[in-house]
PyMOL CGO cylinders between C-alpha atoms (Angstrom):
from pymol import cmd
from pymol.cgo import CYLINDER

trace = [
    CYLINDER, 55.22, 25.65, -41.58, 51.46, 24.73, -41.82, 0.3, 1, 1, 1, 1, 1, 1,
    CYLINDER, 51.46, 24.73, -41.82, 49.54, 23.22, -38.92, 0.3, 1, 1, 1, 1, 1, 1,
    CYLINDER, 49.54, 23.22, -38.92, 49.93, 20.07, -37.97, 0.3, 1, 1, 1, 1, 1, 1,
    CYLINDER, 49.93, 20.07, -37.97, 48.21, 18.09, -34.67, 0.3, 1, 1, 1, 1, 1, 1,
    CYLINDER, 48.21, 18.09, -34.67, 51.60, 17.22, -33.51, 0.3, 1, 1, 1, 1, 1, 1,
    CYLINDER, 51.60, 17.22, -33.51, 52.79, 20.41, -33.84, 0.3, 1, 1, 1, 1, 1, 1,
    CYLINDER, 52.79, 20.41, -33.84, 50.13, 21.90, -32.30, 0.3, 1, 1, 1, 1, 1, 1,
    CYLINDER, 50.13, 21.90, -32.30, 50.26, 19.18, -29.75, 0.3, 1, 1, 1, 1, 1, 1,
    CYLINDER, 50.26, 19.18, -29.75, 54.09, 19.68, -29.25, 0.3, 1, 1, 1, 1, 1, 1,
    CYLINDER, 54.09, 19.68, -29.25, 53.37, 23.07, -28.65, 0.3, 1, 1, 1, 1, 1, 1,
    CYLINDER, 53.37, 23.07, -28.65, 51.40, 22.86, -26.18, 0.3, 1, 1, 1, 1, 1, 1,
    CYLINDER, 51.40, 22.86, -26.18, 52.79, 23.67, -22.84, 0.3, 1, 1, 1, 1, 1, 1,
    CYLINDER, 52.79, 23.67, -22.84, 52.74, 20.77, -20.56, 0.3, 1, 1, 1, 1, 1, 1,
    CYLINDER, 52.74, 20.77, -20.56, 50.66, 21.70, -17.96, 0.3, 1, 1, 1, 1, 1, 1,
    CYLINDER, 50.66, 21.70, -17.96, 48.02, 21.72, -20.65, 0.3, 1, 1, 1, 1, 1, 1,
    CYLINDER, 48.02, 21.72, -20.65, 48.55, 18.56, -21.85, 0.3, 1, 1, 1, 1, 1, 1,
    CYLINDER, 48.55, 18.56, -21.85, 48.35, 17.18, -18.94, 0.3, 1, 1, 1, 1, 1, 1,
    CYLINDER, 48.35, 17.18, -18.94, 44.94, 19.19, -18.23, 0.3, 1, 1, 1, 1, 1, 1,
    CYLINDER, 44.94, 19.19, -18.23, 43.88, 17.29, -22.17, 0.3, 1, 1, 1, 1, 1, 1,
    CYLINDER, 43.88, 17.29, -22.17, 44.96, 13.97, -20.80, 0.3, 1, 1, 1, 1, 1, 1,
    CYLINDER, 44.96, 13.97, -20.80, 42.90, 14.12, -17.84, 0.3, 1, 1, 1, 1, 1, 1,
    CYLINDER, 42.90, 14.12, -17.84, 40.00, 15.16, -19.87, 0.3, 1, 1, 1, 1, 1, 1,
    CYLINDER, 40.00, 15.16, -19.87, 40.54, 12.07, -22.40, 0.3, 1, 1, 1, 1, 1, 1,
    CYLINDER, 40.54, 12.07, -22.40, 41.16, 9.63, -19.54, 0.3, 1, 1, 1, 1, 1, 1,
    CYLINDER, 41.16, 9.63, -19.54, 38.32, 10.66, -17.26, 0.3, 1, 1, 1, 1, 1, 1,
    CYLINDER, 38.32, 10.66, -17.26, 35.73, 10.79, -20.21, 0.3, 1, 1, 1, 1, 1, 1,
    CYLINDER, 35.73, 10.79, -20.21, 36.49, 8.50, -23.36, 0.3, 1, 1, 1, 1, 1, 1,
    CYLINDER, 36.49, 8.50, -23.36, 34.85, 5.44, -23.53, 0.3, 1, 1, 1, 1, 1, 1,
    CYLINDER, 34.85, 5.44, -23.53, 36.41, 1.94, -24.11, 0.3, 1, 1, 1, 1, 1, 1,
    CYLINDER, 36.41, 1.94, -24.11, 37.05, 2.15, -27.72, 0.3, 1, 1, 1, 1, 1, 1,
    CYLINDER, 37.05, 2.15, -27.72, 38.45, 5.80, -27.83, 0.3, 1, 1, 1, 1, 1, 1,
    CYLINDER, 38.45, 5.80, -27.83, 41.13, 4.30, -25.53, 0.3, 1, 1, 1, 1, 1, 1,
    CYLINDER, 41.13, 4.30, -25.53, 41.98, 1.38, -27.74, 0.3, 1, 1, 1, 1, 1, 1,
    CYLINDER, 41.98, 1.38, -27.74, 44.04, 2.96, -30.14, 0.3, 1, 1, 1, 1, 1, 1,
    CYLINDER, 44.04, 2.96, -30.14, 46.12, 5.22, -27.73, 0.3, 1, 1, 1, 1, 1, 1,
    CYLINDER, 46.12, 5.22, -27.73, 46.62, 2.34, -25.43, 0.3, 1, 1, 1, 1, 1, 1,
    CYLINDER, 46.62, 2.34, -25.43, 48.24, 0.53, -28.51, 0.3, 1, 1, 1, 1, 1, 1,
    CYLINDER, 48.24, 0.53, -28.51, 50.19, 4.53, -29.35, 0.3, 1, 1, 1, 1, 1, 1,
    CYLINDER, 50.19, 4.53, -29.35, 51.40, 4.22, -25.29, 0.3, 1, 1, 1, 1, 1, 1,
    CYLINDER, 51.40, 4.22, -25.29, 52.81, 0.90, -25.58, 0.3, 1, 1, 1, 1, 1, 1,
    CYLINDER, 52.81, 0.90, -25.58, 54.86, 1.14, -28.68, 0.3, 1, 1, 1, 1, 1, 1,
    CYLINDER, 54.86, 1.14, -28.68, 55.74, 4.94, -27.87, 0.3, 1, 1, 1, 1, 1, 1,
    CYLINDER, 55.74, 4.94, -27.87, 57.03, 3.60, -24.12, 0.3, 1, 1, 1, 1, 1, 1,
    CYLINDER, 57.03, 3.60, -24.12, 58.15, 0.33, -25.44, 0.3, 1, 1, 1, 1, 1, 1,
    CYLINDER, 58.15, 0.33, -25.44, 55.57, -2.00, -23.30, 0.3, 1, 1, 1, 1, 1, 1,
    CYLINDER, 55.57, -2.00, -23.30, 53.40, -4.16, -23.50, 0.3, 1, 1, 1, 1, 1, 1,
    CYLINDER, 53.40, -4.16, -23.50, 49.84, -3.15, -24.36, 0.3, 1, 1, 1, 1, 1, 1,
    CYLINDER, 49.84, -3.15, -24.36, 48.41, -5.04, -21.58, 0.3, 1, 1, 1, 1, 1, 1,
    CYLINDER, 48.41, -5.04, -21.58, 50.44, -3.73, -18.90, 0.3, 1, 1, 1, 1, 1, 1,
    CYLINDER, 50.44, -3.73, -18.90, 49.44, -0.39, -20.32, 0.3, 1, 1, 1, 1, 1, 1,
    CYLINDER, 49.44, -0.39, -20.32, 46.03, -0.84, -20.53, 0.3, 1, 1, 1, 1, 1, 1,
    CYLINDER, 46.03, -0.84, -20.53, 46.23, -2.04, -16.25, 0.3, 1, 1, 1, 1, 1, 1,
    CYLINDER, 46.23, -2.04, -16.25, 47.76, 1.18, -15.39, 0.3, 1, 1, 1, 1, 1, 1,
    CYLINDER, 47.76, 1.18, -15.39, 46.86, 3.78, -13.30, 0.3, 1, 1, 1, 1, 1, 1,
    CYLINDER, 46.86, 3.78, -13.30, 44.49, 6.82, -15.02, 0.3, 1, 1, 1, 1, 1, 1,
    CYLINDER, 44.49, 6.82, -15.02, 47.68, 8.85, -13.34, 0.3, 1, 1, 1, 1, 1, 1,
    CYLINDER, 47.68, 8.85, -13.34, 50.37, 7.23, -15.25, 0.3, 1, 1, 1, 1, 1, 1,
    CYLINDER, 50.37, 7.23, -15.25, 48.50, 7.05, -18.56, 0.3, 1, 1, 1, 1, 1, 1,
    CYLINDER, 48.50, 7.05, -18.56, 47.72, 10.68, -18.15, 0.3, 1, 1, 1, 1, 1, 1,
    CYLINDER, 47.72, 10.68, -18.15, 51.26, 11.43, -17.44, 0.3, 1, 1, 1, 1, 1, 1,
    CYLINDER, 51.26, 11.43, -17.44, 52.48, 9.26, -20.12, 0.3, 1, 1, 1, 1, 1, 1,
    CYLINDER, 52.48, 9.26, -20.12, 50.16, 10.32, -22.75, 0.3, 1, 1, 1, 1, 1, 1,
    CYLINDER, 50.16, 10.32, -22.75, 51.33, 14.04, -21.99, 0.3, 1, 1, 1, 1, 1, 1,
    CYLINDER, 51.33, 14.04, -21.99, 54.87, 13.35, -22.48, 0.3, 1, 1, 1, 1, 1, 1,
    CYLINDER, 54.87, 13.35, -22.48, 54.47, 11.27, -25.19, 0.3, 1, 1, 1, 1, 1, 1,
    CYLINDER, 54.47, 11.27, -25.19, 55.13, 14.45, -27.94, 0.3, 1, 1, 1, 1, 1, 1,
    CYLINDER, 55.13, 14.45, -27.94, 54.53, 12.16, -31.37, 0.3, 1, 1, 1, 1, 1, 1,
    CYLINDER, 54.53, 12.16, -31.37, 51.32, 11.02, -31.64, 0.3, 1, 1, 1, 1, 1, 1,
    CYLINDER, 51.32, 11.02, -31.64, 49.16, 9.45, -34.19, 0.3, 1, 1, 1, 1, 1, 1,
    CYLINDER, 49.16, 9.45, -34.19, 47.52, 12.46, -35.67, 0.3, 1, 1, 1, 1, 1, 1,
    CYLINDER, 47.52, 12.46, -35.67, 43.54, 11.32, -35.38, 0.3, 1, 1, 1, 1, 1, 1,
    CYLINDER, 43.54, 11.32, -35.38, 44.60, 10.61, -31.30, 0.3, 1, 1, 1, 1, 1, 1,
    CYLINDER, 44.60, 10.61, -31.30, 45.71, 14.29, -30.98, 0.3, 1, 1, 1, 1, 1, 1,
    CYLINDER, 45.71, 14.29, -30.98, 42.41, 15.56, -32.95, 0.3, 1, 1, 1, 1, 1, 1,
    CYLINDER, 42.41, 15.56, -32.95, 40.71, 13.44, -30.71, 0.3, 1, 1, 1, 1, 1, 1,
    CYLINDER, 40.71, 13.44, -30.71, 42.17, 14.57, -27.27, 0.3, 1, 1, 1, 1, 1, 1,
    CYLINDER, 42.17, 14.57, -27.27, 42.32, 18.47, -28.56, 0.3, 1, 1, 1, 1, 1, 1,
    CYLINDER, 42.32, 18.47, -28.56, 38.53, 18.22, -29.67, 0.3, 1, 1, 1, 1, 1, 1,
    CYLINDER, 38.53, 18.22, -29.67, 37.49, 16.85, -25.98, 0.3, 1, 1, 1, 1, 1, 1,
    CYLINDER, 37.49, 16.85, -25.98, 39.86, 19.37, -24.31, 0.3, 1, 1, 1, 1, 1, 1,
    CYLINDER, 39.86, 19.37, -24.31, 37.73, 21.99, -26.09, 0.3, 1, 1, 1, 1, 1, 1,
    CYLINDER, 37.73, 21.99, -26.09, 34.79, 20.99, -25.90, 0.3, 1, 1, 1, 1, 1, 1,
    CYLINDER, 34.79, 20.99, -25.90, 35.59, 21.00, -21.90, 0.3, 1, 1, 1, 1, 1, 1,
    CYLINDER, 35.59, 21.00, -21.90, 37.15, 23.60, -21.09, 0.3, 1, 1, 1, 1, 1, 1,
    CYLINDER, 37.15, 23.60, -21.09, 36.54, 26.40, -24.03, 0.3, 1, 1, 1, 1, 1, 1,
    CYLINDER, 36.54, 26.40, -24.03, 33.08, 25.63, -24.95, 0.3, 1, 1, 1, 1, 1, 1,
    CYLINDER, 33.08, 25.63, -24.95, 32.54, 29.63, -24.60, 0.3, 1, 1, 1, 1, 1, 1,
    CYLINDER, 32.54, 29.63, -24.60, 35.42, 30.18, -27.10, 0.3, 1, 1, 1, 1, 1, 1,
    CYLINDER, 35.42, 30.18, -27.10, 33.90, 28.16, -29.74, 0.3, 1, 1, 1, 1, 1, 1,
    CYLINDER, 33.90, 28.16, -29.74, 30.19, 29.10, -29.29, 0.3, 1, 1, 1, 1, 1, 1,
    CYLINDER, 30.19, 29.10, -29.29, 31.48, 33.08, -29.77, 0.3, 1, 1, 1, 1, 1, 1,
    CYLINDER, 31.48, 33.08, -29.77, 33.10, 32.03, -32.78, 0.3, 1, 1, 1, 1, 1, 1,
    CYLINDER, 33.10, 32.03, -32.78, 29.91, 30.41, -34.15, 0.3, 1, 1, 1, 1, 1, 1,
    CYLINDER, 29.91, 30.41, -34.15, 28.08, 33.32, -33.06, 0.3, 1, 1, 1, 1, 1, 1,
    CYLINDER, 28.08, 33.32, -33.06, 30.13, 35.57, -34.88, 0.3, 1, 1, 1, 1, 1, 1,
    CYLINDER, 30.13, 35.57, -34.88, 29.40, 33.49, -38.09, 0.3, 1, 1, 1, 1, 1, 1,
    CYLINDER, 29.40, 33.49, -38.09, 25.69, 32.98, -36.89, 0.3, 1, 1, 1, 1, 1, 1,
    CYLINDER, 25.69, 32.98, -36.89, 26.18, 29.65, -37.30, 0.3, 1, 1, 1, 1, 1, 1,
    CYLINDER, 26.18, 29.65, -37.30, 23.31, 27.91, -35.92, 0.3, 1, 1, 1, 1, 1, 1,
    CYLINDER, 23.31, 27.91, -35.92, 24.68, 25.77, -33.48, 0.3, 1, 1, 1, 1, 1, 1,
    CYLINDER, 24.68, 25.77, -33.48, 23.38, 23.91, -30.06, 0.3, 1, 1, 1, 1, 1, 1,
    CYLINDER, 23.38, 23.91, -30.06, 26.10, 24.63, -27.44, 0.3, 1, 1, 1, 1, 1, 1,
    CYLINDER, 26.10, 24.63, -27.44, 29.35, 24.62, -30.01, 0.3, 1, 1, 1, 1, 1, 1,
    CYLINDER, 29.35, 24.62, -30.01, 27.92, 22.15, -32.10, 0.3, 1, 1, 1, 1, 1, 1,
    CYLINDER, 27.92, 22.15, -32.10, 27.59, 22.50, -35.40, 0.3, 1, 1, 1, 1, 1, 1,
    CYLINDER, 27.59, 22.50, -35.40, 23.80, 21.81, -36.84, 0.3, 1, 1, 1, 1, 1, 1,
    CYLINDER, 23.80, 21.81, -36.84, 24.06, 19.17, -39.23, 0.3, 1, 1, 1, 1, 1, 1,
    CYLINDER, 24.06, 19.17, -39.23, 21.57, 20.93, -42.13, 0.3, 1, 1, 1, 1, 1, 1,
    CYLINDER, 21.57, 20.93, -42.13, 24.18, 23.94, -41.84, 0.3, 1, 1, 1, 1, 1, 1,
    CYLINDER, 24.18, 23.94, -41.84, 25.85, 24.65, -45.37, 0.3, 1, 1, 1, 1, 1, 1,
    CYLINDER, 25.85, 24.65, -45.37, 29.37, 25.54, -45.17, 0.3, 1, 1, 1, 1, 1, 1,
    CYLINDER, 29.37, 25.54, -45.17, 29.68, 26.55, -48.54, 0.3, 1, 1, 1, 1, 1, 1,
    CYLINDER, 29.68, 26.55, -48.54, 27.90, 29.58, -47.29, 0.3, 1, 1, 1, 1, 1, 1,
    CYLINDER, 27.90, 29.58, -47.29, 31.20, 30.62, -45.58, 0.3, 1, 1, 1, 1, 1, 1,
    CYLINDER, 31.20, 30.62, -45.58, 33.80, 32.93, -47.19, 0.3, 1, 1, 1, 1, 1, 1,
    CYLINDER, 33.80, 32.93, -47.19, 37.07, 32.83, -46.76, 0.3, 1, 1, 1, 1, 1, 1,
    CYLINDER, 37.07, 32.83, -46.76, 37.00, 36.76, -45.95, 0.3, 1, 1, 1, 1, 1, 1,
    CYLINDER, 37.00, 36.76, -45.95, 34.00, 36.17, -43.27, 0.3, 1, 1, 1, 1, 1, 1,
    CYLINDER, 34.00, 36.17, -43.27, 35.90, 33.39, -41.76, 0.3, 1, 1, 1, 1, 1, 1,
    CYLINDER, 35.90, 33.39, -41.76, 39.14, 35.06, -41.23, 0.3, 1, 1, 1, 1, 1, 1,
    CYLINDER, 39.14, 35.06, -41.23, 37.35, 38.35, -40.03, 0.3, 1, 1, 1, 1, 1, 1,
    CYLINDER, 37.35, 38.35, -40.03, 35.51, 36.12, -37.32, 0.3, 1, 1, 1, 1, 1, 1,
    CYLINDER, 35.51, 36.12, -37.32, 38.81, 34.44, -36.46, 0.3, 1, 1, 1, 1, 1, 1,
    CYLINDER, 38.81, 34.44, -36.46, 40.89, 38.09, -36.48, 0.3, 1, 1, 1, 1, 1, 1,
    CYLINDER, 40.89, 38.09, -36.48, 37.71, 38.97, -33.67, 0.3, 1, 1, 1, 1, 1, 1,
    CYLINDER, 37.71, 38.97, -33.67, 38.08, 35.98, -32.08, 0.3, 1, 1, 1, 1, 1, 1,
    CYLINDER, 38.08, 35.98, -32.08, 42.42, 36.12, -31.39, 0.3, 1, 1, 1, 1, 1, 1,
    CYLINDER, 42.42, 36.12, -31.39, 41.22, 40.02, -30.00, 0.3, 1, 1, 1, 1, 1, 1,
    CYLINDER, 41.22, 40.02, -30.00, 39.52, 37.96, -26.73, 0.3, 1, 1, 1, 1, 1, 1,
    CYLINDER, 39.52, 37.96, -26.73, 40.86, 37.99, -23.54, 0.3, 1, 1, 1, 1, 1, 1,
    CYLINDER, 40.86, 37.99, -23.54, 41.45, 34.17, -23.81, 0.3, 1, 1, 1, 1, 1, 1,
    CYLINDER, 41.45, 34.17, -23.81, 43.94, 34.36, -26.19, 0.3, 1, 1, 1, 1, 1, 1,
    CYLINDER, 43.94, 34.36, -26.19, 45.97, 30.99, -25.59, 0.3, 1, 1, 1, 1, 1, 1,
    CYLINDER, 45.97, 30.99, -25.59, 42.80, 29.45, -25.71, 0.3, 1, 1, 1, 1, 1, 1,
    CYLINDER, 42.80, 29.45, -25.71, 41.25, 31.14, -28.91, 0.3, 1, 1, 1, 1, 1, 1,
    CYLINDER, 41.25, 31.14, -28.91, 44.21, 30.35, -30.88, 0.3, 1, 1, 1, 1, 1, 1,
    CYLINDER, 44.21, 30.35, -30.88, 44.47, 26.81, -29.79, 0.3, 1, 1, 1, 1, 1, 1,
    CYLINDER, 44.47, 26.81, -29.79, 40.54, 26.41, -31.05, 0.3, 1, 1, 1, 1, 1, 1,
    CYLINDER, 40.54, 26.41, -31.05, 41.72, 28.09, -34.25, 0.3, 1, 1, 1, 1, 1, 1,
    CYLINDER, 41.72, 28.09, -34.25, 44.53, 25.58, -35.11, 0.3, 1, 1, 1, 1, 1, 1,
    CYLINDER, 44.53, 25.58, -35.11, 42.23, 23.29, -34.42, 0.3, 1, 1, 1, 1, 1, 1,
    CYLINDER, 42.23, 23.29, -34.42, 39.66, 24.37, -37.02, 0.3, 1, 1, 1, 1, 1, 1,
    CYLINDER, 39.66, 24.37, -37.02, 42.78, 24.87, -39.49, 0.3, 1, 1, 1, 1, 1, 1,
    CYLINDER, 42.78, 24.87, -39.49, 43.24, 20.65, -39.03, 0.3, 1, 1, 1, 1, 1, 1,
    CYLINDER, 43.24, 20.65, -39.03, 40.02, 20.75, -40.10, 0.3, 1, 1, 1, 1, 1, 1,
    CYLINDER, 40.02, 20.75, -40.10, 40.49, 22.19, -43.28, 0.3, 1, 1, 1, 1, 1, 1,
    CYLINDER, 40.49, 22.19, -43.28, 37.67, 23.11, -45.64, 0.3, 1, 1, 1, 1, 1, 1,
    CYLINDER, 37.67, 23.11, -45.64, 36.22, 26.84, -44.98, 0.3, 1, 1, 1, 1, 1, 1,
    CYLINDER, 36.22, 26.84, -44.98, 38.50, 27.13, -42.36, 0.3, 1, 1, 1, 1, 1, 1,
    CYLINDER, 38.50, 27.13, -42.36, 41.55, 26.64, -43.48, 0.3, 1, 1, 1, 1, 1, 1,
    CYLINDER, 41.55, 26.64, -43.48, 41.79, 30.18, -44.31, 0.3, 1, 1, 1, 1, 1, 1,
    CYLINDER, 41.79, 30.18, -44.31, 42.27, 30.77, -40.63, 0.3, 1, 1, 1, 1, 1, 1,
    CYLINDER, 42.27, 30.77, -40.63, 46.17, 29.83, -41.02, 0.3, 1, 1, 1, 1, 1, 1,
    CYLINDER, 46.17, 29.83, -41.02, 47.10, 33.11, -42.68, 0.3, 1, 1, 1, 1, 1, 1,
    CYLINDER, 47.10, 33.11, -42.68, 45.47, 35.13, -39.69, 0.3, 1, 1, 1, 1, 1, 1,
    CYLINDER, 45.47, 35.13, -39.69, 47.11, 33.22, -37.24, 0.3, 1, 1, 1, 1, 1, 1,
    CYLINDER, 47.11, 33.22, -37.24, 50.04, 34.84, -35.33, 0.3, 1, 1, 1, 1, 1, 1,
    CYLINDER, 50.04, 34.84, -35.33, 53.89, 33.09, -36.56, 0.3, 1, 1, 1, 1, 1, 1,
    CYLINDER, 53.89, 33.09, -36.56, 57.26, 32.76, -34.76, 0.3, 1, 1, 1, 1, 1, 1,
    CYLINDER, 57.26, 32.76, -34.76, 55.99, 29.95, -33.28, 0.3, 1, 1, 1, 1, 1, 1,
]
cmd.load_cgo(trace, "trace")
């Protein structure tokens, strides 16, 4: 089955969830928020404004258990969960591209179509040999969402999942 957010995001076991929820909660601004506030409600069947007046702990906990999401919400929350807490994941993948990148992020001038497939995947195969492996592959499905030169990354990640 090819990647999906939800999938990935159903996947995902809940303690981490609950560590991406946190992340979202504690850091998004005001209009992140809007759209999974209106995702909570229908999902919980409330009312939007007695979502948007509860606790960061409930919305945490009910964003986590909430396992169908909009997809650009679960890009969203997987990209700041990243960014947080695997920054050193995605700068050693960049690095193995030499990418030219400012803390994991991308240079804008940088032209992908100077990626192969076969350079991609060979970073990725290095990357899934880390000690971080849960959090390597995560970063890798990720990418995969992304599509473009790196959705060659799907056939080198590991199945049966």
């Amino acid at each position: 089955m090819p990647v999906s957010a939800n999938r990935i995001w159903r996947q995902l076991p809940n303690d981490i969830r609950v560590a991406v929820c946190q992340i979202f909660w504690a850091e998004s601004k005001g209009t992140e928020k809007q759209f999974l506030f209106a995702s909570l409600a229908k999902a919980k069947k409330l009312r939007e404004v007695f979502v948007r007046k509860s606790p960061i702990e409930r919305l945490v906990n009910w964003t986590a258990a909430t396992l169908s999401l909009p997809d650009p919400i679960v890009d969203d929350l997987l990209k700041k969960y990243l960014l947080h807490e695997h920054r050193a994941i995605i700068v050693r993948f960049l690095d193995l591209l030499n990418i030219p990148h400012s803390e994991g992020m991308i240079e804008e001038n940088f032209d992908y179509a100077t990626l192969t497939n076969e350079r991609v995947q060979e970073a990725a195969r290095s990357l899934l040999a880390l000690a971080d492996r849960t959090g390597s592959e995560l970063y890798l499905k990720y990418l995969v969402l992304q599509g473009g030169p790196w959705a060659g990354i799907e056939e080198v990640l590991p199945t049966g999942e």
